[in-house]
C-alpha positions as CSV (number, residue, x, y, z in Angstrom):
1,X,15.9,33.3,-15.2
2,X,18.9,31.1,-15.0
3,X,18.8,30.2,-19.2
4,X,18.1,34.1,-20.0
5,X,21.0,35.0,-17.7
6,X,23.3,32.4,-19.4
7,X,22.3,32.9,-23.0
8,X,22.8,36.9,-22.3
9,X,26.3,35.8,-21.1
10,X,26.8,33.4,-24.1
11,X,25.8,36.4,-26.7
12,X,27.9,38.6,-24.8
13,X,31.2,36.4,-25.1
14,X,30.3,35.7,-29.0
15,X,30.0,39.5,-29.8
16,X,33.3,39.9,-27.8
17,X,35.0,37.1,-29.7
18,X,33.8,38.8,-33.3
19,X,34.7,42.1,-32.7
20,X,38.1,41.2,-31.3
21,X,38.3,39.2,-34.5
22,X,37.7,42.0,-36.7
23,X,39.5,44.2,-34.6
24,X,42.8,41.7,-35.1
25,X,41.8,41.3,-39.1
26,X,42.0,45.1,-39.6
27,X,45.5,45.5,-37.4
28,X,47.7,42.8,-38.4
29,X,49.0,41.3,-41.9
30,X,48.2,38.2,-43.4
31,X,44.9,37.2,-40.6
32,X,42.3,39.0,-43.5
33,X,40.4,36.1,-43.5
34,X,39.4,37.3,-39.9
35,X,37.2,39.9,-40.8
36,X,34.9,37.9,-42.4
37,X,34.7,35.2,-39.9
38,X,34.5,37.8,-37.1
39,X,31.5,39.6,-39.3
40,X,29.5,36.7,-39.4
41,X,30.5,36.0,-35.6
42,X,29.3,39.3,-34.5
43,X,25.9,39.2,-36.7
44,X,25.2,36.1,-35.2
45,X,25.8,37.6,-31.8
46,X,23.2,40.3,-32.5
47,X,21.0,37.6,-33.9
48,X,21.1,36.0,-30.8
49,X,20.5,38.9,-28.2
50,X,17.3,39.4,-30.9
51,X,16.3,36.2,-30.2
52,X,16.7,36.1,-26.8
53,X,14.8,39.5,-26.2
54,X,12.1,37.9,-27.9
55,X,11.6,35.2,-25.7
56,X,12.2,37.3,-22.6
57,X,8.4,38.2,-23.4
58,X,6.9,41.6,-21.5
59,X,6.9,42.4,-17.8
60,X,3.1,41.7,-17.7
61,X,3.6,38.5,-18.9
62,X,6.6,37.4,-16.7
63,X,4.2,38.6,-14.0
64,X,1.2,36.1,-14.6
65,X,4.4,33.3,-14.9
């Protein structure tokens, strides 16, 4: 329970780090090359939270565990 809770946590800071990324691309001159890299943060956030979803398996199953 400990690893889901910290990669939930870890996913959760990334997608916070690439949004506030693109969010500081769009607002201020000359830091454009932050909406890429804050794109590609953010997609790998979502990757992530896929992933870890995945492995968090059914209820039934963390019952028989």
């Amino acid at each position: 329970m400990v690893q889901s809770a910290a990669a939930y946590a870890g996913v959760l800071v990334l997608l916070t780090v690439g949004v506030a990324a693109l969010l500081a691309g769009e607002f201020f001159d000359g830091v454009g090359y932050l909406i890429p890299a804050g794109g590609v943060l953010a997609l790998l956030a979502v990757g992530g939270l896929t992933a870890a979803i995945a492995r968090a398996g059914t209820p039934a199953t963390a019952e028989e565990g």
